[in-house]
Biopython code that builds the backbone (N, CA, C, O; Angstrom):
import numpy as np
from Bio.PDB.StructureBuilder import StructureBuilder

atoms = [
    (1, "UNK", "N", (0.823, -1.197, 0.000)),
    (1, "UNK", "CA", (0.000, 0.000, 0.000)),
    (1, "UNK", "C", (0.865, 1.258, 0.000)),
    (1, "UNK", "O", (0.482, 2.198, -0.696)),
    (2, "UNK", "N", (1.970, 1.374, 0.693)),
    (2, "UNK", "CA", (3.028, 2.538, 0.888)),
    (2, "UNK", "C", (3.612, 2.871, -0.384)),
    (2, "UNK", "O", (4.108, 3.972, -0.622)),
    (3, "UNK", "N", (3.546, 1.795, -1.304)),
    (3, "UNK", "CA", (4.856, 1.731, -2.831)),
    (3, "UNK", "C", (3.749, 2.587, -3.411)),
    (3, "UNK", "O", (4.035, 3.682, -3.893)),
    (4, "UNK", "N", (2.339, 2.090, -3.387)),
    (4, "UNK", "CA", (1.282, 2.677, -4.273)),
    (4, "UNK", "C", (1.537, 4.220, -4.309)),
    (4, "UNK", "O", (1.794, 5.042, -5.189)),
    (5, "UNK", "N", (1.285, 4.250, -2.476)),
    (5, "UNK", "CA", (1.190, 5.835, -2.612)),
    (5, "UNK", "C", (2.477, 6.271, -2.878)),
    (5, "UNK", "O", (2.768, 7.086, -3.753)),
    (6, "UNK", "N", (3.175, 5.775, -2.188)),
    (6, "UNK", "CA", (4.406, 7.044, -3.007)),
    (6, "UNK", "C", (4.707, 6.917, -4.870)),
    (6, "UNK", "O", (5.167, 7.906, -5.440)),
    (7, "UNK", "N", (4.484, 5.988, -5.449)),
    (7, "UNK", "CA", (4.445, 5.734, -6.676)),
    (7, "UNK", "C", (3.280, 7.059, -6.921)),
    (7, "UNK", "O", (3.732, 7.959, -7.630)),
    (8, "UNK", "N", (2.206, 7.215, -6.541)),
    (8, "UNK", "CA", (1.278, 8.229, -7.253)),
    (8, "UNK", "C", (2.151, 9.505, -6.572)),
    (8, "UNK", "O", (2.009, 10.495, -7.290)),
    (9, "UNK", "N", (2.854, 9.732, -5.617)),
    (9, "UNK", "CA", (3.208, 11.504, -5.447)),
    (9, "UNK", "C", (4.269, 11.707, -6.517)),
    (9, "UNK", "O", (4.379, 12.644, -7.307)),
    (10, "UNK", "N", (5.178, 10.403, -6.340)),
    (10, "UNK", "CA", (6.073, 10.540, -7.510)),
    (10, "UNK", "C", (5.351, 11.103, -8.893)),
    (10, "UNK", "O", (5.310, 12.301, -9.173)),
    (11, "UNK", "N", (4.791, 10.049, -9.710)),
    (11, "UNK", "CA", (4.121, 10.793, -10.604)),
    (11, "UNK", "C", (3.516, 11.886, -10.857)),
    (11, "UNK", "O", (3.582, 12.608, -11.852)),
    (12, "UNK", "N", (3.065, 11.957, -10.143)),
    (12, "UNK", "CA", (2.283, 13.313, -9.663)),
    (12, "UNK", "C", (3.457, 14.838, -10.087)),
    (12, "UNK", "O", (3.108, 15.885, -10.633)),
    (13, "UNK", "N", (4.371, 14.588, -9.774)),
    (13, "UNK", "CA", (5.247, 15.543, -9.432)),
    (13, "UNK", "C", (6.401, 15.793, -10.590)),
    (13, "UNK", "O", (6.945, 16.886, -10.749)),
    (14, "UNK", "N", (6.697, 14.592, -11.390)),
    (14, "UNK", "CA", (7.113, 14.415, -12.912)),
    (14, "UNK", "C", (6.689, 13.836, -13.624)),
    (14, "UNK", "O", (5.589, 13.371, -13.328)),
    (15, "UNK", "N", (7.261, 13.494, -14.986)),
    (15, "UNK", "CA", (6.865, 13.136, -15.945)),
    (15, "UNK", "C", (8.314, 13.263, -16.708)),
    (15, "UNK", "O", (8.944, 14.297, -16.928)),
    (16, "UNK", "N", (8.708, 11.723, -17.093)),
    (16, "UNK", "CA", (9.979, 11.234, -17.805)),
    (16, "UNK", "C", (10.022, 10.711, -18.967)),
    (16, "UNK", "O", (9.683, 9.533, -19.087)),
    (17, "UNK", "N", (10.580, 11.689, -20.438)),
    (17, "UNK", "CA", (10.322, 11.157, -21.273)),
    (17, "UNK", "C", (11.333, 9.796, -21.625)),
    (17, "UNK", "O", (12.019, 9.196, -20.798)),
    (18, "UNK", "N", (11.204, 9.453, -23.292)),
    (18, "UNK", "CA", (11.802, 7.900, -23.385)),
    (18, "UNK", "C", (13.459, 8.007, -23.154)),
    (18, "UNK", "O", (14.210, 7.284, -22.499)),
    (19, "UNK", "N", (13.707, 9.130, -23.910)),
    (19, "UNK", "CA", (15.635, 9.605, -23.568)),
    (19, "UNK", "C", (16.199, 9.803, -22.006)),
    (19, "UNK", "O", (17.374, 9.775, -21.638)),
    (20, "UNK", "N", (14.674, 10.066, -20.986)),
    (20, "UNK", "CA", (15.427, 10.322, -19.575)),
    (20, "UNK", "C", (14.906, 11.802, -19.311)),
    (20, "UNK", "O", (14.841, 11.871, -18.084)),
    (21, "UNK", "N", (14.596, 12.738, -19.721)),
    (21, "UNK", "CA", (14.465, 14.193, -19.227)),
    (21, "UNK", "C", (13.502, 13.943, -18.577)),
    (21, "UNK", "O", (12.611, 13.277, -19.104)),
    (22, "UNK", "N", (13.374, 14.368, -17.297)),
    (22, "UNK", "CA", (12.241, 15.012, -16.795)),
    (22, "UNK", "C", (11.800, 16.194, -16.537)),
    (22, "UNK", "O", (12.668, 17.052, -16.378)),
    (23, "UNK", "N", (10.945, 16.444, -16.464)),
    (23, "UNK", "CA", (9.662, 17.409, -16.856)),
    (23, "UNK", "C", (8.649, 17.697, -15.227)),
    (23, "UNK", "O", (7.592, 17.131, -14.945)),
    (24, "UNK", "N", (9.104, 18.330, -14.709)),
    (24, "UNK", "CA", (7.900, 18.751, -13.587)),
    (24, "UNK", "C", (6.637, 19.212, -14.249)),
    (24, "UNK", "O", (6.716, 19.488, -15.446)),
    (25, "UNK", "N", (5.109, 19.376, -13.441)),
    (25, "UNK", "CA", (4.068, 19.462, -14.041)),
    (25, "UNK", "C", (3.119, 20.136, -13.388)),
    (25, "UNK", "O", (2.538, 19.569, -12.462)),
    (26, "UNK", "N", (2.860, 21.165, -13.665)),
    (26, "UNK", "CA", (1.818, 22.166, -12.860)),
    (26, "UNK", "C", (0.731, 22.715, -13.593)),
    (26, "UNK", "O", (1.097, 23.581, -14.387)),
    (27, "UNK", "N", (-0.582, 22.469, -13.576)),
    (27, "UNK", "CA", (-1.660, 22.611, -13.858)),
    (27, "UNK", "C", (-2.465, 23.737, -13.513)),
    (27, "UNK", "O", (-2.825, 23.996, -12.365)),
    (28, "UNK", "N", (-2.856, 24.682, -14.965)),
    (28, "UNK", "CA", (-2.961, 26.218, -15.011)),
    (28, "UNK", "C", (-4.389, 26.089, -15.531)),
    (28, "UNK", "O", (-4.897, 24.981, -15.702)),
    (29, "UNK", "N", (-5.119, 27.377, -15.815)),
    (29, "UNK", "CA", (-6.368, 27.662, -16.352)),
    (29, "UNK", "C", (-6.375, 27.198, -17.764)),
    (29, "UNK", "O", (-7.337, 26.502, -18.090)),
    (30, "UNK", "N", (-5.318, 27.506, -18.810)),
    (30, "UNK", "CA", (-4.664, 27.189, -19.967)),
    (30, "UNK", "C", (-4.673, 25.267, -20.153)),
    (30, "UNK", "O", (-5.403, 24.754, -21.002)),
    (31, "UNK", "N", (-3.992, 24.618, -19.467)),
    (31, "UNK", "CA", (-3.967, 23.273, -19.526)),
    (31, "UNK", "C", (-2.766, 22.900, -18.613)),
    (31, "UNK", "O", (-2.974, 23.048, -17.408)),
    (32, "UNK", "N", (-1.525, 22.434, -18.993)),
    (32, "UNK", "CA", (-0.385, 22.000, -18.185)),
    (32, "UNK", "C", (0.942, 22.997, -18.614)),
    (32, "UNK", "O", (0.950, 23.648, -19.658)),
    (33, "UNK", "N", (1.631, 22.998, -18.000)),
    (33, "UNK", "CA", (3.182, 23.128, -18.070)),
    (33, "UNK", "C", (3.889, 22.187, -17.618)),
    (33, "UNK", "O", (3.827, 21.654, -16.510)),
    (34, "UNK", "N", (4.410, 22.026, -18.276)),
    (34, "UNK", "CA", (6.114, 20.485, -18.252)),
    (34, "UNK", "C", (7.035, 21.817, -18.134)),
    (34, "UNK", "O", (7.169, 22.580, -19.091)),
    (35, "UNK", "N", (7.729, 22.055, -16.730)),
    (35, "UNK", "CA", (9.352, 22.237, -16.977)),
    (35, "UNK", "C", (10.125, 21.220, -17.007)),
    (35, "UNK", "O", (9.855, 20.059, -16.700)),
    (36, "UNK", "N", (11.081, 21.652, -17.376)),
    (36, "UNK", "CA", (12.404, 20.600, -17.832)),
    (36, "UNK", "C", (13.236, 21.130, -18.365)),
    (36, "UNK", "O", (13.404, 22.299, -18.018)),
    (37, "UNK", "N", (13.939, 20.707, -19.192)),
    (37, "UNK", "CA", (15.423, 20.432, -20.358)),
    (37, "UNK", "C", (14.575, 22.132, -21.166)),
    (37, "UNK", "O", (15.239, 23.122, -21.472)),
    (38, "UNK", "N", (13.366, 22.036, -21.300)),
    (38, "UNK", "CA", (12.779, 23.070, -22.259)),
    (38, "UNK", "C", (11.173, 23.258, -21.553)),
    (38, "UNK", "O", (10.696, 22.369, -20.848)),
    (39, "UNK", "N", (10.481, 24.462, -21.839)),
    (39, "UNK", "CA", (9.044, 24.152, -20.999)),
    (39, "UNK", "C", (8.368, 24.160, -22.336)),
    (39, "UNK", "O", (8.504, 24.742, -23.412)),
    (40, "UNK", "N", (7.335, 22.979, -21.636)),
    (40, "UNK", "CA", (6.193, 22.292, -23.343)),
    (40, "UNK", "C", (4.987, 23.220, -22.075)),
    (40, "UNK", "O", (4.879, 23.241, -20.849)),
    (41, "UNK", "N", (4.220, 23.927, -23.326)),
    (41, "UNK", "CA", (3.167, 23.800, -23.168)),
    (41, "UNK", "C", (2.128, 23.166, -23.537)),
    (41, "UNK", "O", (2.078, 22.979, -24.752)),
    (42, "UNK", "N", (1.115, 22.687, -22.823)),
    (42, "UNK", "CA", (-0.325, 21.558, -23.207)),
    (42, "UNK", "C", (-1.310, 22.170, -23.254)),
    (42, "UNK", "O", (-1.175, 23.023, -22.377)),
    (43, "UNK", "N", (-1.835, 22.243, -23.513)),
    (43, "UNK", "CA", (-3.044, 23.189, -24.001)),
    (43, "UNK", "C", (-4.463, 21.916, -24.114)),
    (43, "UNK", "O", (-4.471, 20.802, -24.638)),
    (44, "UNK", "N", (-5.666, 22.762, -23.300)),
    (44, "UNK", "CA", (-6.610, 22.109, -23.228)),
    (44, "UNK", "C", (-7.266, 21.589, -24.059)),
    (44, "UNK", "O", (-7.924, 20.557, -23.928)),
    (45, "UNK", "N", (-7.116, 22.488, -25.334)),
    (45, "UNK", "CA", (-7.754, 21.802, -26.961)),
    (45, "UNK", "C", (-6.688, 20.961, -27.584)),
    (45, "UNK", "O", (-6.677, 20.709, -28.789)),
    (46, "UNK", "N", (-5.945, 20.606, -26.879)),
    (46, "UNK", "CA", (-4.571, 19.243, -27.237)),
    (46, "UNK", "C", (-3.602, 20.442, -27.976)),
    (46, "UNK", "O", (-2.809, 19.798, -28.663)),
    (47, "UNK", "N", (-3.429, 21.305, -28.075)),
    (47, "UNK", "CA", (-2.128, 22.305, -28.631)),
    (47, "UNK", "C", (-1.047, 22.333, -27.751)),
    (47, "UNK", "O", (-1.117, 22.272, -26.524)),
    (48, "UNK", "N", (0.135, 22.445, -28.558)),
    (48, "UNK", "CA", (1.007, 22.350, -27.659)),
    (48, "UNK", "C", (1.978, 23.576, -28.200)),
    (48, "UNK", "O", (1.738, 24.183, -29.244)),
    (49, "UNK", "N", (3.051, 23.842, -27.385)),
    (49, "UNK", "CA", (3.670, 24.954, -27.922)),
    (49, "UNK", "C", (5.283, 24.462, -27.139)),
    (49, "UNK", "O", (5.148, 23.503, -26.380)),
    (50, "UNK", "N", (6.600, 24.961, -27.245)),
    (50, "UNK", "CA", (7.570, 24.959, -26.370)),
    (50, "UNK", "C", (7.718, 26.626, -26.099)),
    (50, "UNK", "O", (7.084, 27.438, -26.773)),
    (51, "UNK", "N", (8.303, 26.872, -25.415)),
    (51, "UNK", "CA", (8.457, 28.243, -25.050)),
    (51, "UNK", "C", (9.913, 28.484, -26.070)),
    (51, "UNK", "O", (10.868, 27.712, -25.989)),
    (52, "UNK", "N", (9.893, 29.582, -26.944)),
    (52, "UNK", "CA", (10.787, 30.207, -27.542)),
    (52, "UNK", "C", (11.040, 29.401, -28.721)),
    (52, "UNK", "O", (12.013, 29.615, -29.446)),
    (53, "UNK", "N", (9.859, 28.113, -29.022)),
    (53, "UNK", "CA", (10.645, 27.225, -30.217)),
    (53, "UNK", "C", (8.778, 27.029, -30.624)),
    (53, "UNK", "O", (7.847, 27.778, -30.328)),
    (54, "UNK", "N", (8.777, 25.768, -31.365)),
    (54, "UNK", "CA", (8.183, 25.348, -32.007)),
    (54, "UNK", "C", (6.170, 24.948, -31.586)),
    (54, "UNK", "O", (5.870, 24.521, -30.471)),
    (55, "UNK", "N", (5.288, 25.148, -32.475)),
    (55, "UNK", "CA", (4.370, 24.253, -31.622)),
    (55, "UNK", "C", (4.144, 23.468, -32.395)),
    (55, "UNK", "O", (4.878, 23.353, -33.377)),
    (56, "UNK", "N", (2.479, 22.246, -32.110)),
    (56, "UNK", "CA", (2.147, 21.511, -32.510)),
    (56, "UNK", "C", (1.063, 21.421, -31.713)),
    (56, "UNK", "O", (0.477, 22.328, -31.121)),
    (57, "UNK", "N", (0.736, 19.750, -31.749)),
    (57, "UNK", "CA", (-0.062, 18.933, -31.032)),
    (57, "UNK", "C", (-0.062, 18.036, -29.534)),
    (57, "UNK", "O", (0.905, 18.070, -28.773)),
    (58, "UNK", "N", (-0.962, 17.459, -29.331)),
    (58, "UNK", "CA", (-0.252, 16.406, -28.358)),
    (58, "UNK", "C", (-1.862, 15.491, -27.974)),
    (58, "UNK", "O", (-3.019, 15.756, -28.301)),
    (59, "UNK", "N", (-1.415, 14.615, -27.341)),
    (59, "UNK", "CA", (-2.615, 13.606, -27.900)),
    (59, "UNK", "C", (-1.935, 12.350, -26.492)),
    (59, "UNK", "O", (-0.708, 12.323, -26.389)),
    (60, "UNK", "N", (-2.610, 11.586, -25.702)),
    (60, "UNK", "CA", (-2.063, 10.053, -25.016)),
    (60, "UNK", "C", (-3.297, 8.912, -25.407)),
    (60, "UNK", "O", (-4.444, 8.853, -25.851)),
    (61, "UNK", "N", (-2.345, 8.187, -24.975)),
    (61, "UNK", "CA", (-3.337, 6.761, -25.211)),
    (61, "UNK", "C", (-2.929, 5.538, -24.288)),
    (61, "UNK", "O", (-2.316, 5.882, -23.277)),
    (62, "UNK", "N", (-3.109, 4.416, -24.411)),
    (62, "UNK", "CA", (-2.763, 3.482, -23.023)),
    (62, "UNK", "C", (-1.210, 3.625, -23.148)),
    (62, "UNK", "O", (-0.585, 3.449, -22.102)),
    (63, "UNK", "N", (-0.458, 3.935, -24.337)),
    (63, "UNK", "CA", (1.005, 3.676, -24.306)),
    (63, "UNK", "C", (1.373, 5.018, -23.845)),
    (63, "UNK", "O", (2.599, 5.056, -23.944)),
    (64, "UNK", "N", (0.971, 6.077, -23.417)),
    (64, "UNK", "CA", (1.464, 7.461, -22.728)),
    (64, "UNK", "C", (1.127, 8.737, -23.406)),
    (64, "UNK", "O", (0.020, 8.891, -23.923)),
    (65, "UNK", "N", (2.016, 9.632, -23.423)),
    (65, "UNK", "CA", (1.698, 11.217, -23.623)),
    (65, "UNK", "C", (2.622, 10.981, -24.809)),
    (65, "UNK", "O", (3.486, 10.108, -24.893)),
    (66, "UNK", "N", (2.243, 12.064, -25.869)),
    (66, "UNK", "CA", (2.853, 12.323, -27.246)),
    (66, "UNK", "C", (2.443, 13.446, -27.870)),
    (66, "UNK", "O", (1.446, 13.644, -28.564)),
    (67, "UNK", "N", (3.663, 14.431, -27.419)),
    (67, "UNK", "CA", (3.575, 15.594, -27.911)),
    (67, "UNK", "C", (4.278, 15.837, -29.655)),
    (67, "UNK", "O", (5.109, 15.070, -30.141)),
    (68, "UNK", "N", (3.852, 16.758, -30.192)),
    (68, "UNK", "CA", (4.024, 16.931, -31.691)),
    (68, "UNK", "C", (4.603, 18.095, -32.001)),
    (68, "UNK", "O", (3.782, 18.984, -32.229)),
    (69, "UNK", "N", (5.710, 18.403, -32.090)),
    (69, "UNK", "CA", (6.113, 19.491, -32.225)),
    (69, "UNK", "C", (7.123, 19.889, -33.371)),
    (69, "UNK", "O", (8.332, 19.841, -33.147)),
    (70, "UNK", "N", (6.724, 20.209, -34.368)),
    (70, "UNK", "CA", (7.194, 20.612, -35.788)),
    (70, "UNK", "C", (7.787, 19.196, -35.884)),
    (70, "UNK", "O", (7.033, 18.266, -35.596)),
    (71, "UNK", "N", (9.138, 18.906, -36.281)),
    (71, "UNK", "CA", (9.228, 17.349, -36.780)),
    (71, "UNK", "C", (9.787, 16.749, -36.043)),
    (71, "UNK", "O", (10.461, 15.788, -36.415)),
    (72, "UNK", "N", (9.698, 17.125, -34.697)),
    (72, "UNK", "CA", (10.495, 16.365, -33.249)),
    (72, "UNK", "C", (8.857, 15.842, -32.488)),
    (72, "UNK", "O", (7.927, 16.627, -32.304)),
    (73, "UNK", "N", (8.837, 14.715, -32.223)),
    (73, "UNK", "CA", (8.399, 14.513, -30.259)),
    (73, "UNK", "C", (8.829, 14.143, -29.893)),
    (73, "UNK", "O", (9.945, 13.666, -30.097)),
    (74, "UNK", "N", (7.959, 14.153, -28.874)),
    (74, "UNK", "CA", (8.224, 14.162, -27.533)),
    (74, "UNK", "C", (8.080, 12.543, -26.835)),
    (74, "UNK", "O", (6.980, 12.055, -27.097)),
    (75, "UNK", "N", (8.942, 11.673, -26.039)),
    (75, "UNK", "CA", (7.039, 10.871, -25.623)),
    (75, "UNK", "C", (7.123, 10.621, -24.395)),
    (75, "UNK", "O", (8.334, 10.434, -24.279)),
    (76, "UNK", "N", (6.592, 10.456, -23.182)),
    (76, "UNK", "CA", (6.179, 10.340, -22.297)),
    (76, "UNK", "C", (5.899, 8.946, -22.040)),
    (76, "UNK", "O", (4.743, 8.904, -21.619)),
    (77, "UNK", "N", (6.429, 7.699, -22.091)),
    (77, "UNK", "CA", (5.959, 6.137, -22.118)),
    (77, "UNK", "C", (4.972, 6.215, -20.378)),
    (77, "UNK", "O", (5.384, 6.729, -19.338)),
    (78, "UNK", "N", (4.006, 5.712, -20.546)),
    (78, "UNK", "CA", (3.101, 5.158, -19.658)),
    (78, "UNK", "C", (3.045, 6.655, -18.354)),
    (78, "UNK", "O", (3.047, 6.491, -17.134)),
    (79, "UNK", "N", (3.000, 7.959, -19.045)),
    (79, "UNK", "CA", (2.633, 8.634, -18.199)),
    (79, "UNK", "C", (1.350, 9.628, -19.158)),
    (79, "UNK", "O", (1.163, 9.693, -20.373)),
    (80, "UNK", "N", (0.740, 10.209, -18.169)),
    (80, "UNK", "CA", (-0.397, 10.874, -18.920)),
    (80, "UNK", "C", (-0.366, 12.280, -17.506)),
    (80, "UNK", "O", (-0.416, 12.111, -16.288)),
    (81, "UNK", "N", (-0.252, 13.792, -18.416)),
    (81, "UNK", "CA", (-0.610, 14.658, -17.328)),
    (81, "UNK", "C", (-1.722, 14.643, -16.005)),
    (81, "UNK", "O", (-2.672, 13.894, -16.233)),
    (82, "UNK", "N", (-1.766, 15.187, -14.949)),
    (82, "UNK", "CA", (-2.408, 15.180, -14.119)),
    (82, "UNK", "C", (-3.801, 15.499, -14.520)),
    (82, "UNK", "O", (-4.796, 14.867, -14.163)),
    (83, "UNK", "N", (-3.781, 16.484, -15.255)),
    (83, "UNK", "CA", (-4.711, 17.405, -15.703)),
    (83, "UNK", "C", (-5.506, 17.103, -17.358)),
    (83, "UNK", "O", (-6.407, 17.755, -17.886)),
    (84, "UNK", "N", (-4.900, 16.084, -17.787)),
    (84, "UNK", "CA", (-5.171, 15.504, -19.212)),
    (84, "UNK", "C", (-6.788, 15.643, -19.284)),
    (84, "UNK", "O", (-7.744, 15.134, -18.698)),
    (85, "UNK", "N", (-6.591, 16.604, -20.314)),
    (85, "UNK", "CA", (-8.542, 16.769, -20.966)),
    (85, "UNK", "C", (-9.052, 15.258, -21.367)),
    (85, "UNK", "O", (-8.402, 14.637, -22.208)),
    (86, "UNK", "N", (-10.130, 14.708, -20.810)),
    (86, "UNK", "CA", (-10.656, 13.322, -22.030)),
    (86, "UNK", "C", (-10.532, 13.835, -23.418)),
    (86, "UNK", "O", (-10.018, 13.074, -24.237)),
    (87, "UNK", "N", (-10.899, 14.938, -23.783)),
    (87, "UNK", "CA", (-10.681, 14.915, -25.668)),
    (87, "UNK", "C", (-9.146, 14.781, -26.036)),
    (87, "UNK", "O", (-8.971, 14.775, -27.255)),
    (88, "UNK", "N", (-8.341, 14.705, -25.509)),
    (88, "UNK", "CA", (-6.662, 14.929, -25.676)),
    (88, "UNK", "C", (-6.392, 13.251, -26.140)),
    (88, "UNK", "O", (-5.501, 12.681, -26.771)),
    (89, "UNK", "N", (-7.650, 12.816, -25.475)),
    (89, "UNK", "CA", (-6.861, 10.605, -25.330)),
    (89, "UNK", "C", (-7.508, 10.307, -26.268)),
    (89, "UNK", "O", (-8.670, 10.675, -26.438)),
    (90, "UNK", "N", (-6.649, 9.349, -27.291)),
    (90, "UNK", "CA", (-7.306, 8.457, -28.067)),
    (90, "UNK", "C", (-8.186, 7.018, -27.592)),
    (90, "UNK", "O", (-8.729, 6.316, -28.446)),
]
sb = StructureBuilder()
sb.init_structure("model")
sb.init_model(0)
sb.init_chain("A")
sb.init_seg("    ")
for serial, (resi, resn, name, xyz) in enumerate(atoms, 1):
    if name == "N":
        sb.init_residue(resn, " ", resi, " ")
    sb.init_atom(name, np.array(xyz, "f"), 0.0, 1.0, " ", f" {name:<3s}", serial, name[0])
structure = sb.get_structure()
């Protein structure tokens, strides 16, 4: 029961993509912010943006978060924001 919960604050608190960066996650009127290596913005209508670079999309499904951003993503394996809109999931 103890692994559970600390397994959910952990998550709760990052989000690690497949290369290793992590990404802290704080949930705004807008949708999410990921800081990290670079800050992604998430956007409630699934838009995504990076700060000072590129935007796109972003979209999860049972295999995680997958952001779209000009001809780079992102991916997030088996994590999904705190704050993830249902229209965002396939």
């Amino acid at each position: 029961m103890l692994t559970a919960a600390l397994f959910t604050l952990v998550s709760a608190a990052a989000m690690t993509t497949d290369n290793g960066s992590v990404y802290s996650q704080k949930a705004n009127a807008s949708g999410t912010v990921l800081s990290g290596p670079d800050t992604i913005y998430l956007g409630k209508n699934c838009d995504a943006l990076v700060k000072d670079g590129p935007s796109g999309s972003w979209s999860f499904n049972a295999n995680g978060t997958f952001v779209f951003l000009g001809r780079a993503t992102v991916f997030f394996p088996g994590q999904v924001p705190d704050a993830a809109p249902a229209a965002c999931g396939d």
